[in-house]
C-alpha positions in Angstrom: 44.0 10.7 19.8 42.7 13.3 22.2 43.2 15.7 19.7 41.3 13.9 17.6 38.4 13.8 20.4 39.0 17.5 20.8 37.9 17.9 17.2 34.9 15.5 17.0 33.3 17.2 19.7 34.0 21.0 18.9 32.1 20.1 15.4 29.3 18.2 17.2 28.7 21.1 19.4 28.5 23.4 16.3 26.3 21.4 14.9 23.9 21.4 18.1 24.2 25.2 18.1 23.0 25.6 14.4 19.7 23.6 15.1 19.1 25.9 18.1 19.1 28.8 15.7 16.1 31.6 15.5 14.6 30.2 12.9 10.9 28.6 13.9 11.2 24.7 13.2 8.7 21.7 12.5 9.1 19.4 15.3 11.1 16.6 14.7 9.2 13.8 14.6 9.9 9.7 14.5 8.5 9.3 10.7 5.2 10.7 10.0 3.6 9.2 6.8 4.7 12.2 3.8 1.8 14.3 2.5 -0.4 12.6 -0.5 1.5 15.0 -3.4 -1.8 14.6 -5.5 -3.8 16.6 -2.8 -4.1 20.2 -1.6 -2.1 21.0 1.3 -3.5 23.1 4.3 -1.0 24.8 6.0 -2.6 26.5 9.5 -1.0 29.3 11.8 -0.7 27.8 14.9 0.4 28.8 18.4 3.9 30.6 19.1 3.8 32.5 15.3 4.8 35.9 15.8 3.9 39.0 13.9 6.4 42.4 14.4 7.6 45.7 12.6 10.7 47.2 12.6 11.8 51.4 12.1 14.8 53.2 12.2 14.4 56.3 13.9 16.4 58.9 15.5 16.3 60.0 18.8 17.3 63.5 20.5 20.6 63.6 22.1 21.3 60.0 21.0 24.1 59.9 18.0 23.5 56.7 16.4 19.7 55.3 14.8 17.5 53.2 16.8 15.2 50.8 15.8 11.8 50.6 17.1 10.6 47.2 17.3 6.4 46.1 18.0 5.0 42.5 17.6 2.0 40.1 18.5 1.1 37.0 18.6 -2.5 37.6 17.3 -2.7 36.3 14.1 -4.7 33.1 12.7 -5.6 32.2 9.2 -4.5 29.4 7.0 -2.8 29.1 3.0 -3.6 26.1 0.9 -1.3 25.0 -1.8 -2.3 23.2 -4.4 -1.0 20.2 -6.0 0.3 22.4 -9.2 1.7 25.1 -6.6 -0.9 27.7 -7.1 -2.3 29.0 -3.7 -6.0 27.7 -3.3 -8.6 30.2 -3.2 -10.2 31.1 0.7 -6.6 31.7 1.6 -6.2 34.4 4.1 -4.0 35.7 7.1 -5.0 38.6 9.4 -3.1 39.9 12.2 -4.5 41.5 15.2 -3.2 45.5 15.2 -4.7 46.3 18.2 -2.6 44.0 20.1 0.9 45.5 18.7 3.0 46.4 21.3 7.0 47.7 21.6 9.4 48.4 24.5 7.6 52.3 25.0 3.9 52.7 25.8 3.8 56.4 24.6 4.7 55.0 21.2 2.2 52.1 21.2 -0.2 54.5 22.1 0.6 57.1 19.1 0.7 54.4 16.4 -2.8 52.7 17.5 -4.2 56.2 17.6 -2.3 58.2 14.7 -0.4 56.0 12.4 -2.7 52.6 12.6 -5.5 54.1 13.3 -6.8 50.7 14.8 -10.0 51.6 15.4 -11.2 52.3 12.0 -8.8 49.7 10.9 -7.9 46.9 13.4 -6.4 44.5 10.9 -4.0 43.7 8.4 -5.2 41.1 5.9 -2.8 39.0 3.6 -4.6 37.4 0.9 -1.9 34.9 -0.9 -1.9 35.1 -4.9 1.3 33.1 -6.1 4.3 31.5 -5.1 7.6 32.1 -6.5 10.4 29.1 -6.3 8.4 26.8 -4.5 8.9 23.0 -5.4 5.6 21.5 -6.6 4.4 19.6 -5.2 5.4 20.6 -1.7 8.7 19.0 -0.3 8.0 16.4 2.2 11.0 15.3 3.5 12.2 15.6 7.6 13.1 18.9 8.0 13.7 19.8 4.3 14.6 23.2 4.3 13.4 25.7 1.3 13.8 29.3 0.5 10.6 30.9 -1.7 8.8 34.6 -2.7 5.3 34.7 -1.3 3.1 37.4 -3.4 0.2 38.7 -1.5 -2.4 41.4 -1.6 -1.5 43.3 1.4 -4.7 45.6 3.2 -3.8 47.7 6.2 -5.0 51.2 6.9 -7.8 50.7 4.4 -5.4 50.5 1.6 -4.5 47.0 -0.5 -1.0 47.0 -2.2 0.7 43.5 -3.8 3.6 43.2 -1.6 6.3 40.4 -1.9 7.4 38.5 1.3 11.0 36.7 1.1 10.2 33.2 2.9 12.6 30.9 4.4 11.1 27.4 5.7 11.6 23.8 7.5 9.1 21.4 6.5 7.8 18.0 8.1 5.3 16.0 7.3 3.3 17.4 9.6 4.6 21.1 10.2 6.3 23.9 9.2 8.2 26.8 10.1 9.9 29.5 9.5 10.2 33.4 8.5 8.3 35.9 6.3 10.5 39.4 5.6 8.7 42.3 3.2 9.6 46.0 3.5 6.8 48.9 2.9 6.6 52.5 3.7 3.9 54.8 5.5 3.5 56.2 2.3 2.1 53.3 0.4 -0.6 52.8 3.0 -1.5 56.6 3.7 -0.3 55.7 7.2 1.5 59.0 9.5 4.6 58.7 10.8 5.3 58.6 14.6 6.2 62.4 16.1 6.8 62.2 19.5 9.0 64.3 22.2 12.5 63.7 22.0 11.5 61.7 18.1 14.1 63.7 15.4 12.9 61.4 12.8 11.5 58.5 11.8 12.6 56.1 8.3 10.4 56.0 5.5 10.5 52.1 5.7 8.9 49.8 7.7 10.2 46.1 8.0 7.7 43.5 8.6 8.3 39.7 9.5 6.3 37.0 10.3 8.2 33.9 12.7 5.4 31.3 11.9 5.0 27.7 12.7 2.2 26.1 10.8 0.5 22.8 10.8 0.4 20.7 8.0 -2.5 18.7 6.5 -4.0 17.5 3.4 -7.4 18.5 2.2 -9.8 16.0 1.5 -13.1 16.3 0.0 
């Protein structure tokens, strides 16, 4: 019997753990009324979303890569989906450059001035075009869980590419959230790559993720 106990309460724990994972969840909630299927479906960045890039680099004197992380908080914008599952036009995200920051100032400070170049170009603008594996119409279930490809048109450092972000999401009936992983290069955007003292080199790659949590609402006429 107390073995028995022992075992019950070693799996509830797990369980507790799992739901305290990193990934961004919809609140729980006691039942909300699901989303009218037949409608468009606003889904707004709110508060505690989380923009940040991620490069391998090498350091002098330092044997093993480290990766040099920057994020913000500064972005807004909002995607509607339609009932079909086509992304509504007027669709935009934009994320605040100028408020990147990382773990070294001297860093921070090259990429606004060199790399970004934020004050020619203090944005970077997603402009949704498709969904890939996304459920139409939009799952409305507590906490339903989906993984989906977002397609967007991607402008930063004056340049627009189509860039494909790998999306893994919790839905409610009145939220969502969740993360957004793409990888670029400086290349693609005519963007320089960080040389500072004591910098070897730097990765052709840059990884980008977004930790959102949106709201969730239908659009009415």
């Amino acid at each position: 019997m107390i073995k028995r106990r022992l075992v019950t309460a070693t799996a509830i724990g797990l369980a507790m753990l799992a739901g305290q994972g990193a990934l961004a969840q919809a609140p729980r909630g006691g039942g909300p009324p699901a989303p009218d299927p037949t409608k468009p479906q606003k889904l707004e960045i709110t508060q505690g979303t989380k923009a940040r890039y991620r490069v391998t680099e090498q350091l002098a004197g330092i044997s093993f890569p480290n990766d040099a992380v920057g994020s913000t908080e500064a972005i807004t914008g909002s995607i509607t989906i339609n009932p079909d599952g086509s992304v509504a036009a007027g669709s935009k995200l934009t994320v605040d450059l100028k408020t990147l920051t990382s773990d070294q100032s001297m860093r921070d400070g090259y990429i606004q001035r060199n790399t970004l170049e934020t004050e020619k170009f203090p944005t970077m603008e997603l402009v949704p075009k498709r969904v890939i594996g996304l459920a139409s119409p939009l799952p409305s279930g507590q906490q339903a869980q989906v993984g989906f490809q977002l397609v967007t048109d991607t402008t930063l450092h004056g340049v627009t590419k189509e860039t494909t972000w790998t999306v893994i999401a919790v839905m409610g009936p009145t939220a969502i959230g969740g993360s957004a992983k793409t990888t670029i290069e400086f290349a693609q955007f005519n963007m320089t790559k960080p040389s500072l003292a004591r910098l070897m080199s730097v990765d052709d790659k840059i990884h980008l993720e977004i930790e959102f949590r949106c709201t969730r609402a239908v659009v009415t006429p």
